[in-house]
C-alpha positions as CSV (number, residue, x, y, z in Angstrom):
1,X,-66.1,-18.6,20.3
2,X,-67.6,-21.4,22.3
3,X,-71.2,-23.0,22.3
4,X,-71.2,-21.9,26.0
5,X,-70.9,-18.2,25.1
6,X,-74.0,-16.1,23.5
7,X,-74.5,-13.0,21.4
8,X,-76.6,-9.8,22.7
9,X,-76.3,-6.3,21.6
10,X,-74.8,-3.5,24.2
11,X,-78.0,-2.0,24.9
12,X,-79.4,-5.6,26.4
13,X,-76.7,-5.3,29.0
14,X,-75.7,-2.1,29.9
15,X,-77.0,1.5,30.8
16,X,-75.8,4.8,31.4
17,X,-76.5,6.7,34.1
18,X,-79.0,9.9,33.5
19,X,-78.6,11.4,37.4
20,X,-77.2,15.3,37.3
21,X,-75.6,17.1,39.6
22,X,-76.5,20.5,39.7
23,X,-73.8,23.7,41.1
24,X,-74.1,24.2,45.0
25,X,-75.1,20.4,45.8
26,X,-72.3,18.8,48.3
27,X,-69.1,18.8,47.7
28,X,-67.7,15.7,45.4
29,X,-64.8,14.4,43.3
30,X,-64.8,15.7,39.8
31,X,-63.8,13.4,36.5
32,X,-63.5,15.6,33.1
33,X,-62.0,14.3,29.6
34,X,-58.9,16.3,30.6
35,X,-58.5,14.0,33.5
36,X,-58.6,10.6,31.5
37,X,-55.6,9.7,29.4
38,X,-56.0,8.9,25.6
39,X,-55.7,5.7,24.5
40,X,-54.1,4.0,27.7
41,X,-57.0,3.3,29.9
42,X,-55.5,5.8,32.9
43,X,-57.0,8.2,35.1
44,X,-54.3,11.1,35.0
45,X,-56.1,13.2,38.1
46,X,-59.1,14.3,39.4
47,X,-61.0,17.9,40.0
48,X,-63.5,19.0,43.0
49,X,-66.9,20.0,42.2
50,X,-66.8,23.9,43.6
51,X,-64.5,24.2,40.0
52,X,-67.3,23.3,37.9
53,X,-69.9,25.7,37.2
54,X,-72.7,23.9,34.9
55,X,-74.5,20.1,35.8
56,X,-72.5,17.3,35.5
57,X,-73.5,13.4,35.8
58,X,-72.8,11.3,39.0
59,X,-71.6,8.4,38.4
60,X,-70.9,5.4,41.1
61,X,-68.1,3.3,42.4
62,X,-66.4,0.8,39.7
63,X,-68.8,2.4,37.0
64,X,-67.0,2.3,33.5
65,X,-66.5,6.3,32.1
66,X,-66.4,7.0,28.8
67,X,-65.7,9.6,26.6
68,X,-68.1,10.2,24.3
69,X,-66.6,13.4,22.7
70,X,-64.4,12.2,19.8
71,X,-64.2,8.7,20.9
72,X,-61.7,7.9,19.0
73,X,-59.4,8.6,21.8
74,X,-60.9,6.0,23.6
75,X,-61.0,7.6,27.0
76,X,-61.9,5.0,29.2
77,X,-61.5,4.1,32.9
78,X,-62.8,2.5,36.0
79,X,-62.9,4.5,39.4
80,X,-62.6,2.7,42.4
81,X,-64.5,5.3,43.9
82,X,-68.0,7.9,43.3
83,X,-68.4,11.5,42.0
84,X,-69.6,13.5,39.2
85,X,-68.0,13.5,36.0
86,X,-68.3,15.6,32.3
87,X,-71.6,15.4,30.5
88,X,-69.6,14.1,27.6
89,X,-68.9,10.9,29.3
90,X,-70.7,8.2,29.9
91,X,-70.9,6.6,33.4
92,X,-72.3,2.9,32.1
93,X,-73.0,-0.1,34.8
94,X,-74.9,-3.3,33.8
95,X,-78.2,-3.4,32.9
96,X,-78.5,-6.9,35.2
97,X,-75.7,-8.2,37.2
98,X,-76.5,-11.5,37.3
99,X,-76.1,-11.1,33.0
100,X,-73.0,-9.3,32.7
101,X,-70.5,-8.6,35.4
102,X,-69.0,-5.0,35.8
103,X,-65.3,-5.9,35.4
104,X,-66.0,-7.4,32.2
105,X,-68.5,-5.1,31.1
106,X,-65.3,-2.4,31.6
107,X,-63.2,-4.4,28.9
108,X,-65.8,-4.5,26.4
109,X,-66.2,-0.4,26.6
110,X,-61.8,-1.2,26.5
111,X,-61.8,-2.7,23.7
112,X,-60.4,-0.7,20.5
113,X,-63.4,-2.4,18.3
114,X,-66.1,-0.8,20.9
115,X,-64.6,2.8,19.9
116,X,-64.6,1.7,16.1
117,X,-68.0,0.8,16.1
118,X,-68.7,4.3,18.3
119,X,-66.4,6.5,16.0
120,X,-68.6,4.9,12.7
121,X,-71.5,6.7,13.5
122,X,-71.0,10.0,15.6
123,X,-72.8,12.8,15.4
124,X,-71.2,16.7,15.1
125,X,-68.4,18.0,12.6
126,X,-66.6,20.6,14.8
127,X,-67.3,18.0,18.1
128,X,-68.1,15.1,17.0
129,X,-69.8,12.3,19.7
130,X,-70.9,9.1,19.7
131,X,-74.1,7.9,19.7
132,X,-76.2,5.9,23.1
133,X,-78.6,4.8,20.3
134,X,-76.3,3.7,18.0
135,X,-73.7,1.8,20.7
136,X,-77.0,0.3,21.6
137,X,-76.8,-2.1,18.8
138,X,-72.9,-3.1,19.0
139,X,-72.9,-6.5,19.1
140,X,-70.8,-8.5,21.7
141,X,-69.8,-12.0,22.9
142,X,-70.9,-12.8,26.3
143,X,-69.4,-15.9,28.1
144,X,-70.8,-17.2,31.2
145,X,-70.6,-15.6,34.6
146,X,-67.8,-17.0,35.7
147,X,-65.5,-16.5,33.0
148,X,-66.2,-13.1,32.3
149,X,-65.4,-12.9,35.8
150,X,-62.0,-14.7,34.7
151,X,-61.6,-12.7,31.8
152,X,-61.7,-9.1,33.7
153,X,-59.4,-10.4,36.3
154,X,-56.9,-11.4,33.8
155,X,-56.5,-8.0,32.7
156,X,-57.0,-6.2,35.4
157,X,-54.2,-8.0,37.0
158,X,-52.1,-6.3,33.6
159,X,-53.6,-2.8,34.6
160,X,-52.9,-3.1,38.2
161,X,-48.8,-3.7,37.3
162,X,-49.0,-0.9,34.5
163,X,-50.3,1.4,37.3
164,X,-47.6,0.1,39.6
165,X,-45.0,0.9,37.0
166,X,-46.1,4.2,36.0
167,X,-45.8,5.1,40.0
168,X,-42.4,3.6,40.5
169,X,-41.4,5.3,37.4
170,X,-42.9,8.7,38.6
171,X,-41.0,8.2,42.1
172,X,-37.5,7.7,40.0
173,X,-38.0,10.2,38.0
174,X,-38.9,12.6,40.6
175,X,-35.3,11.2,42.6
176,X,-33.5,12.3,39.9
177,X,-35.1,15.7,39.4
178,X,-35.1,16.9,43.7
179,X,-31.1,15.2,43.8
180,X,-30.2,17.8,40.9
181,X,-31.9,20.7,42.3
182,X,-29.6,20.1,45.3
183,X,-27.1,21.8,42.9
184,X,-25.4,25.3,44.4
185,X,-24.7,25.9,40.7
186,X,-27.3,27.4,37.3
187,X,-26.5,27.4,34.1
188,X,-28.3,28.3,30.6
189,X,-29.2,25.1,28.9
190,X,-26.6,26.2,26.0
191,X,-23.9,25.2,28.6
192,X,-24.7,21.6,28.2
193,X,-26.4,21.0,25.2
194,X,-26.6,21.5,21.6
195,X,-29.5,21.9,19.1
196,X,-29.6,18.9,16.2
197,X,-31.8,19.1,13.5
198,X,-31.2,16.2,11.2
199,X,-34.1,16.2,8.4
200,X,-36.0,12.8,7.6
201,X,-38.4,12.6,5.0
202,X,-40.4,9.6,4.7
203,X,-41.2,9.9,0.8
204,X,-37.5,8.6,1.0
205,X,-37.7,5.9,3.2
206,X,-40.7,3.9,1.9
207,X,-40.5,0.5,3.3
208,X,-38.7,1.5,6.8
209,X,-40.2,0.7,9.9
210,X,-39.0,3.7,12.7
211,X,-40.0,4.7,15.8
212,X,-41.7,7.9,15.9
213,X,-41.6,10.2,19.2
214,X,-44.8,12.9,18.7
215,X,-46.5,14.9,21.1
216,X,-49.6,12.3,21.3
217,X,-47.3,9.4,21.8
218,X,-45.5,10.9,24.5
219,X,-49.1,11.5,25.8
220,X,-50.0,8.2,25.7
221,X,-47.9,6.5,27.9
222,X,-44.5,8.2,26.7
223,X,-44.4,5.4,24.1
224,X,-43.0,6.1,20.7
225,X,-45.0,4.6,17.6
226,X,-43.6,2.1,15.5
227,X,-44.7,2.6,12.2
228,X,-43.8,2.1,8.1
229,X,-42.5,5.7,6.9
230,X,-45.6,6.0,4.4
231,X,-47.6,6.5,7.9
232,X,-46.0,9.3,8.5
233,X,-47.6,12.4,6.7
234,X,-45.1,15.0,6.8
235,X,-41.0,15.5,7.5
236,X,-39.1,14.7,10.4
237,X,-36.2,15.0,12.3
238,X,-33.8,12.1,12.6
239,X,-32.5,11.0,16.6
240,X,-29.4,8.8,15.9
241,X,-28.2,9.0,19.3
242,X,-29.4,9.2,23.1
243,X,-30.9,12.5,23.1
244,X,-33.5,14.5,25.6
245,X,-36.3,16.2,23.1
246,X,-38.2,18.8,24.7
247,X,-40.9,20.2,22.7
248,X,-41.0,23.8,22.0
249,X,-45.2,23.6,21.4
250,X,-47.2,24.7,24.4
251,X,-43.5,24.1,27.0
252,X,-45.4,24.5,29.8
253,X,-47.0,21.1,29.7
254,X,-44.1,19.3,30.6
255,X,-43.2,16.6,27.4
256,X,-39.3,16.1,28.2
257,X,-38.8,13.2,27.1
258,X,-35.3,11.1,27.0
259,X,-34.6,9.4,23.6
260,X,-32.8,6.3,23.8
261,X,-32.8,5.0,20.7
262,X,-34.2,1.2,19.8
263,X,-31.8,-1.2,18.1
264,X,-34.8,-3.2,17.2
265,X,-35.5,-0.8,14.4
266,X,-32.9,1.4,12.2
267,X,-34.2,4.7,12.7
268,X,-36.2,6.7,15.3
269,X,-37.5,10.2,14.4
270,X,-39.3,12.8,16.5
271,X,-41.6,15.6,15.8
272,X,-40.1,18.8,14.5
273,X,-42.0,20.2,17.4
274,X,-39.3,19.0,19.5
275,X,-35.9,20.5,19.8
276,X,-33.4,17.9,19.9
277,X,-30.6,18.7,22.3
278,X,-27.6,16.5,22.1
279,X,-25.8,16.5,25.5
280,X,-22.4,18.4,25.6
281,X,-20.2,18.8,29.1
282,X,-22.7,16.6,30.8
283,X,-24.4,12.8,30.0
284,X,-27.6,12.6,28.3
285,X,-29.1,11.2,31.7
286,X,-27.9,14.3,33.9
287,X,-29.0,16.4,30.8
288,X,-32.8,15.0,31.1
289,X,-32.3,15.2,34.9
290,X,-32.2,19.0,34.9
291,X,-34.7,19.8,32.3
292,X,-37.8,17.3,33.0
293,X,-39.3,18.7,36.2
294,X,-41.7,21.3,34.0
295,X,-39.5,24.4,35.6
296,X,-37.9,25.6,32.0
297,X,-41.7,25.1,30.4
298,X,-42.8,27.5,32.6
299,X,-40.2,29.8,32.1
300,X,-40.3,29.4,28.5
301,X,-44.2,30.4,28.4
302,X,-43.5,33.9,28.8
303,X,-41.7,34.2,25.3
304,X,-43.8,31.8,23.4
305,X,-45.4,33.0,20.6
306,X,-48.5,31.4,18.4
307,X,-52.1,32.4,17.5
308,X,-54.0,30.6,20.0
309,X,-53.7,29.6,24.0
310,X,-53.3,26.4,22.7
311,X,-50.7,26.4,20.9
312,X,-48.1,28.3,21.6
313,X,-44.5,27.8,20.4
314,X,-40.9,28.8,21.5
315,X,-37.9,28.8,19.2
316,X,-34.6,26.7,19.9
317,X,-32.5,29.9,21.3
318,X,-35.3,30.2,23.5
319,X,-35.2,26.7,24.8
320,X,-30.8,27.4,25.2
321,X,-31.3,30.2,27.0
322,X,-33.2,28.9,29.6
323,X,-31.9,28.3,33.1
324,X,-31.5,25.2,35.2
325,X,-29.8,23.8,37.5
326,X,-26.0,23.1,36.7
327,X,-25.2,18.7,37.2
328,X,-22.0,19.7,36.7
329,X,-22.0,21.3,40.5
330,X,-23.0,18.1,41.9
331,X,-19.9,15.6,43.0
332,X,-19.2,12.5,41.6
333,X,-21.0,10.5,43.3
334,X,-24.3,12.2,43.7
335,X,-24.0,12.6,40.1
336,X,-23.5,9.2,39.8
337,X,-26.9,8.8,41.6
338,X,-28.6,10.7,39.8
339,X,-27.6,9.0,36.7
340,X,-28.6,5.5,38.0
341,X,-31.9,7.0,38.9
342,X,-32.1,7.8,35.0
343,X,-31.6,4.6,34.0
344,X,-34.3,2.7,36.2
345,X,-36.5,5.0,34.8
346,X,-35.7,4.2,31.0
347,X,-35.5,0.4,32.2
348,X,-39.0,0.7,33.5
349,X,-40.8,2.6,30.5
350,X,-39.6,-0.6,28.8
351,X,-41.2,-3.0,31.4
352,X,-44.0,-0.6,30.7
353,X,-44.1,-0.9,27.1
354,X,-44.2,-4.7,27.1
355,X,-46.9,-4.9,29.6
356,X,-49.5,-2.8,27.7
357,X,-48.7,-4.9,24.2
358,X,-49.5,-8.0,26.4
359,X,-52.6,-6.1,27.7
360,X,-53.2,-4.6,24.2
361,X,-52.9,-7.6,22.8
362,X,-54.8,-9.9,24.7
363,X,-57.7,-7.5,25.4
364,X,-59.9,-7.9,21.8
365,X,-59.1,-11.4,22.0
366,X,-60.2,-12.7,25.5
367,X,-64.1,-10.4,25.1
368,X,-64.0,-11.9,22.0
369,X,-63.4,-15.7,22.8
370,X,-60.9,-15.7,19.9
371,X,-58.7,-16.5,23.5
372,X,-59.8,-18.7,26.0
373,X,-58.6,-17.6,29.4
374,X,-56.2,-20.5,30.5
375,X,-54.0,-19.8,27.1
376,X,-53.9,-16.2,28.1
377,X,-52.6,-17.2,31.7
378,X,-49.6,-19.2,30.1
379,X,-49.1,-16.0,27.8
380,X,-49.3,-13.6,30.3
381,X,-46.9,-16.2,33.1
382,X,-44.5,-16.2,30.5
């Protein structure tokens, strides 16, 4: 860290805001935890206030959000834009402008270590939540002004191009599903795929490093985790090949997701909450295609079975029975189409990957002035 940058506690340089909104004031835009993403610094939507029916907290334009309730998730984001969000976030702004600016003040929250130090001392068993007394006290490097200023812009610039990816990926995704449902033809998914379900247990694998495709990886940014096998708790099932995984817990929230196996490690596994359907009479690309618009979850709801609303499970000859549109009723080319729409989209979750390690990577280092901004430039322009 520098002799030009200083030390202050949390509490010196920010606050949160205390303003409520009560049920029947005027109309606004409405942030709750389910509408910030886990991990990956995303706002996934928004709600309207006349939903709500208890006070919320208004927060204002470019204030930093934060979820409080099990911050571990580190729910974090920026809106460009005001409105009223869950009492169990924080809507946090700068105690003194001219001490701390906002953009910067947003990273710090961003920072894994902030959500450490939260996570250390929350209150609640069942719910736990952090603490405003006890962030308070966190203790943070401050550079001058001007290269906070700097340091925010640096990775906002990251964010801005993740955004941009995830939205280009959306759009090819959605290509691929609308050009399929142009088919004259259905079909049961049994008519192109089969079930695989290749055991993996990691007491067998110690020192392996695999890929591992879960339910909260695909929720945080569709990214498998790449982890030794003694991480892994309990068995798994093995994805050798190209395969689409489309998990039987809770199927109508839509987790398709298309496995393309990483030759970077030896082994990728995937939740046993998936089913792993291996592509017959039809590519793995047209196969993903049909099932990943969210129309076989919701026709899978109705024969799911569990002890709670949340969480909910069909079995596999529930998943091959369902109905979708046939690719094999397209022509060539269209199918063709389809299939290079596929592939932009795996290209680009790559893209995507990369630019949240940089971003991940250069984030506790630049608030922390273990990286000085002009080596992060040269990082981030290579």
């Amino acid at each position: 860290m520098s002799d030009s940058w200083t030390r202050c506690s949390f509490g010196q340089v920010a606050h949160k805001r205390t303003e409520s909104w009560t049920p029947g004031e005027s109309e606004s835009v409405y942030i709750g935890l389910e509408h910030i993403a886990p991990y990956a610094l995303r706002l996934l939507g928004t709600g309207l206030s006349d939903e709500v029916t208890s006070n919320k907290t208004k927060f204002r334009e470019r204030d930093t959000l934060y979820g409080k309730l099990r911050p571990y998730f580190q729910k974090v984001v920026r809106p460009n834009f005001s409105g009223i969000c869950s009492t169990d976030i924080w809507a946090i702004y700068p105690a003194d402008g001219s001490q701390i600016d906002p953009g910067f003040l947003h990273w710090v929250v961003a920072d894994p270590a902030f959500s450490d130090f939260a996570n250390s001392a929350e209150t609640g068993t069942r719910m736990p939540r952090a603490s405003w007394q006890w962030v308070s006290t966190y203790e943070l490097a401050l550079p001058p002004i001007a290269e906070q200023r700097q340091i925010a812009n640096v990775l906002d610039t990251l964010s801005e191009r993740i955004e941009l990816g995830v939205r280009i990926r959306q759009l090819l995704a959605e290509a691929a599903q609308v050009i399929i449902e142009t088919s004259s033809h259905f079909c049961s998914i049994s008519d192109l795929a089969l079930t695989e379900r290749v055991q993996w247990y990691p007491s067998k694998n110690r020192g392996q490093v695999v890929d591992h495709y879960s339910l909260p990886a695909f929720d945080n940014g569709m990214v498998p985790e790449r982890v030794e096998a003694t991480a892994i708790a309990s068995n798994k099932l093995r994805v050798a090949e190209p395969r689409v995984l489309f998990s039987r817990l809770n199927p109508d929230t839509n987790r398709t997701w298309l496995c393309i196996p990483s030759a970077e490690v030896s082994t990728s596994v995937c939740s046993t909450e998936y089913a792993v359907l291996k592509p017959q009479n039809t590519s793995v690309e047209l196969l993903w295609a049909a099932l990943s618009s969210g129309d076989v979850g919701f026709q899978l709801a109705a024969a799911s079975t569990g002890t709670s609303a949340s969480h909910q499970r069909v079995n596999e000859e529930a998943v091959l029975a369902a109905v979708v549109p046939d690719p094999r009723g397209l022509d060539s080319a269209t199918q063709s189409l389809v299939t290079e729409c596929v592939f932009a989209y795996a290209e680009r979750g790559g893209e995507l990957q990369r630019l949240r390690e940089t971003r991940d990577f250069l984030l506790p280092r630049l608030v922390s002035g273990e990286l000085r901004v002009a080596a992060a430039e040269e990082s981030f322009a290579s």
